[in-house]
N, C-alpha and C positions, 0 to 999 in steps of 0.2 A: 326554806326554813319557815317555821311558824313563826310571825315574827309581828310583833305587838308592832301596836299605830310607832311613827318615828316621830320624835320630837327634838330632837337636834340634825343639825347639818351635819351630813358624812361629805367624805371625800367624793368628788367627778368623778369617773373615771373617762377615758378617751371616747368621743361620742363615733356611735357609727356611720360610715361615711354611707352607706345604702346602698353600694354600687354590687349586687351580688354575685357577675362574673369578675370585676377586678378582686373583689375578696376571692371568691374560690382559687384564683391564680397567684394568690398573693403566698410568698416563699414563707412569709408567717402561721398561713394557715395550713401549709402544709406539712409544717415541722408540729405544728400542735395536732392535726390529726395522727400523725407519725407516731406521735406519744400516746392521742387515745387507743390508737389501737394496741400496742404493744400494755396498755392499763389495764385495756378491758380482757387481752388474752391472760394477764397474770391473775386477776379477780377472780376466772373461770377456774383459772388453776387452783385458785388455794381453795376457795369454794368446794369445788368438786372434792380437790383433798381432803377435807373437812368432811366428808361425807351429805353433803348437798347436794340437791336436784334442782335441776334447773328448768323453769315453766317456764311457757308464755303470759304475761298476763294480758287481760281483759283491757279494750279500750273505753268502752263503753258500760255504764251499769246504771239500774236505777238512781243509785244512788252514790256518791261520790267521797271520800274523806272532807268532814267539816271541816279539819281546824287547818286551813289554808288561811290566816289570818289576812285579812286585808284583797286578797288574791276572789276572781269568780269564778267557780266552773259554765263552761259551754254548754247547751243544751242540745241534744238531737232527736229526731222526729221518729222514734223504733215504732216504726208499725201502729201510730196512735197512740204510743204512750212514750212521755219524754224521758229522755233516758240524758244524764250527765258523763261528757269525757271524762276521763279521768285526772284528778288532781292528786292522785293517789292513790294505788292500788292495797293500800292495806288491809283494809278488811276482807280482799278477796286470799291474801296471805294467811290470815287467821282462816279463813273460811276452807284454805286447801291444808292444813294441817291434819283435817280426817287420815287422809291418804296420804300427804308428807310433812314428814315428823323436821325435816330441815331440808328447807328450799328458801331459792333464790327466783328473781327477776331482775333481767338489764330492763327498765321498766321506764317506756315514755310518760310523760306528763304534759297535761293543759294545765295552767293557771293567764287567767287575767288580771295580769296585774296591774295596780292602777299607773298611769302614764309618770306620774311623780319619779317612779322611783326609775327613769330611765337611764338617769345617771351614775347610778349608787354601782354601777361593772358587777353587781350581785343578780339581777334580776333576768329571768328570758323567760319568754310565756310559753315556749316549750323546750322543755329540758330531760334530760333522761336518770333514774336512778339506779343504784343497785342495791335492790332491796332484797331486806336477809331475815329469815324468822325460823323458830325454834323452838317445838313445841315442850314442855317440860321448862323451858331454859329461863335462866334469873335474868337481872340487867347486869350482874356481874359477867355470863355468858357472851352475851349480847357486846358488851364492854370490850373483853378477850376477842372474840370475834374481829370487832370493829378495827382494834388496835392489830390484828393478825395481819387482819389483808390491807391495812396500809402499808405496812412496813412490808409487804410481802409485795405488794406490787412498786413501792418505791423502790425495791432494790431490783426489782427486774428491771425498769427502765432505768436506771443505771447503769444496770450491764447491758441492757440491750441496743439503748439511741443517745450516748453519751456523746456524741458529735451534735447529734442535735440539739441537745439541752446545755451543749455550751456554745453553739451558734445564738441560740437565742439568751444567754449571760447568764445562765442557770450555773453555778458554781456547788459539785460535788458538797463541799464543806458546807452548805445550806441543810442538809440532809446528816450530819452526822449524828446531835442527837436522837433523832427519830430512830435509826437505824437499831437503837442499843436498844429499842423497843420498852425501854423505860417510860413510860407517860404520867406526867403528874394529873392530881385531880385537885378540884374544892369544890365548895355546894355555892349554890346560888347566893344563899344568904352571903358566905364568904365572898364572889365574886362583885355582890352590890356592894357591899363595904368595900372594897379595895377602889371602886371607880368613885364611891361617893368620897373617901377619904382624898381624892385627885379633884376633885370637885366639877364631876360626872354627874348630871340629877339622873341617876340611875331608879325607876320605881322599884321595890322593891317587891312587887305582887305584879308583875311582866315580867317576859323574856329580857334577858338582856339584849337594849337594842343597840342597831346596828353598828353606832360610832363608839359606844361601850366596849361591845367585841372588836373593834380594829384595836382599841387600846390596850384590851388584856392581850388580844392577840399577836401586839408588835414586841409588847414584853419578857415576850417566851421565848426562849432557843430550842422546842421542841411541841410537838402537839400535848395538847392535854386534855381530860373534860372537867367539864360542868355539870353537876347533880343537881337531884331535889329541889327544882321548878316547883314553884307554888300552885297547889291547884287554882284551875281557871285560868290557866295559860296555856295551858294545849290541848290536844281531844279528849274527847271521854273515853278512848281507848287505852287511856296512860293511866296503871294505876297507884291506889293511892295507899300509900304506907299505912300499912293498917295499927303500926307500933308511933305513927308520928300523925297525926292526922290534918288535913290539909297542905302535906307534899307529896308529890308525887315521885314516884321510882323510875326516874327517867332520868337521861342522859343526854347533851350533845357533845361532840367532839371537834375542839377547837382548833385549825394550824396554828401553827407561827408564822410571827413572818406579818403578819395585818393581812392575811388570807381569810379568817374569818372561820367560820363555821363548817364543816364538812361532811357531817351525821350529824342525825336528831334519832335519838331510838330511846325504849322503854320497857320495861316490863307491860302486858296488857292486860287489863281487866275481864278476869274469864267467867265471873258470877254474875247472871243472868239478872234478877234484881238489882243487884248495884249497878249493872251497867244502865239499865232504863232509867234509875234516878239521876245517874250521873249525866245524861242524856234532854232529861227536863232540864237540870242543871244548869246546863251550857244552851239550852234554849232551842233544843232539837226536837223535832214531833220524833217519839220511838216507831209511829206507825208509817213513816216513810223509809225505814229499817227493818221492813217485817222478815225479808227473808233473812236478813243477818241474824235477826235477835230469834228467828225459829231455828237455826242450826247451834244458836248458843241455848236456846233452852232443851234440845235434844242431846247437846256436847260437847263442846270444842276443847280443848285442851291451852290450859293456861300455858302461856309463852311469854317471851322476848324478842326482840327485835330493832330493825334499824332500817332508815335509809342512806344511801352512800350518794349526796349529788355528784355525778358524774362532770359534767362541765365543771363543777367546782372544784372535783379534782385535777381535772387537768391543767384547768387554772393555775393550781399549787404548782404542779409538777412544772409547769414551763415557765411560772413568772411571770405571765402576763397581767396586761394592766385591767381586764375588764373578760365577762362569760363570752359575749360577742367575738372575742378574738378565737374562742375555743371551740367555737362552735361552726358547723359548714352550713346550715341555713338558720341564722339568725334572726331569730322573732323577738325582738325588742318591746316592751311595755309602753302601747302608746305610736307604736310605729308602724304602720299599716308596711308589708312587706310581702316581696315572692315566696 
């Protein structure tokens, strides 16, 4: 998540113990890989249903997604010029819509994140996404989409490893509203009032952070989103409402449950001039984006889009108390490891 500085205490969650053959052995981690795989097989499914393609993406590029707020990218040595892991392959998403009009990535990620947040069971410095874009497409699209394949892969693993998700205390009836695929929404503006009205110093021009979201999120008996993020809280990729000026047509998608956040997606800005202002904006050189911003001045086709954290799905799906549980080699923030 892009996720503004934290200024309150969230929750611990369970620290990790380090030992990385006892985890791999551990009957926990194998009932949550159990689940990821049976996730990632049904996301393929709907996906491809959907009329999706599905790439590789890029590990490595000039240039990397800025708005990994607080998070670094890693640097590598391409042949004498530095080239950044990726912290996001979005742009290269926009940039493959020439030739696919709707594609996917199961898509690894680097972020270094700062050691603070080792305990918030939200953070791992590498993690994988499913990332979906959609050339033509609204954030209404993007929206459907996002809501499609949760529900479409929460009910696979239901029917598929229902032994296992009730070895590990996952109870069916956790999942019913979800299932009816109904999902509530409000806007940003509305979510700050509800947490300031709780007496949440929620800012109102940030993301909602992170102990904000536990609390809208324990509230809910079903997933919902959040809109219209203020500009200056996320990339210059996210654009901005041309009928409301200064919010942006963007979305995340919240569980229940005090699971948190699960998508972050948006409509994206496909006008070559606005996107270089918006770019000075947020305090980016547009000339270390040459090759992005030459394919958008030759063409790219306005779209929609999302990322789906994967570890943070599976999270949901099994109940666990922290990413580290969900994950088979755990790169914790701050935690030098194998």
């Amino acid at each position: 998540m892009h996720q503004a500085e934290q200024t309150v205490a969230v929750r611990k969650a369970a620290p990790y113990p380090g030992l990385l053959g006892e985890h791999l052995t551990a009957e926990r981690t194998k009932a949550a890989m159990a689940v990821q795989q049976e996730a990632l097989y049904a996301a393929r499914e709907f996906l491809r249903g959907q009329g999706f393609t599905e790439l590789l993406p890029p590990l490595i590029g000039p240039v990397t997604d800025p708005g990994a707020r607080g998070a670094k990218a890693l640097d590598v040595d391409f042949y004498g010029h530095t080239y950044k892991i990726m912290t996001s392959a979005i742009l290269y998403k926009q940039a493959s819509l020439r030739g696919f009009p709707k594609l996917f990535y199961i898509a690894p990620n680097i972020r270094v994140e700062p050691p603070e947040t080792v305990d918030t069971g939200r953070h791992l410095v590498e993690f994988h996404q499913i990332d979906v874009e959609i050339a033509g497409g609204t954030r209404q699209d993007a929206m459907d989409t996002a809501a499609g394949l949760l529900t479409h892969v929460v009910a696979h693993v239901l029917d598929t490893v229902p032994d296992v998700l009730r070895e590990l205390g996952r109870d069916p009836l956790d999942f019913a509203e979800l299932l009816t695929g109904k999902f509530d929404s409000c806007t940003h503006t509305e979510a700050v009032q509800r947490l300031r009205d709780q007496g949440h110093p929620q800012s109102p021009d940030a993301e909602i952070n992170w102990a904000g979201e536990e609390i809208l999120s324990r509230e809910a008996d079903r997933p919902f989103f959040i809109t219209d993020y203020p500009k200056g809280s996320r990339g210059f990729y996210d654009r901005e409402n041309p009928q409301d000026p200064g919010v942006l047509r963007n979305f995340d998608l919240i569980a229940h449950g005090g699971y948190g956040e699960l998508v972050s997606g948006s409509e994206r800005e496909a006008d070559y001039a606005t996107l270089v202002t918006r770019m000075r904006e947020s305090g980016e050189n547009p000339a270390k984006y040459d090759w992005y911003l030459r394919l958008m001045r030759e063409g790219l086709p306005a779209s929609a889009g999302f990322g789906m954290g994967l570890q943070r799905l599976v999270r949901f799906l099994t109940g666990l108390d922290a990413l580290w549980q969900v994950s088979a080699y755990p790169k914790l923030p701050g935690v030098v490891s194998p």
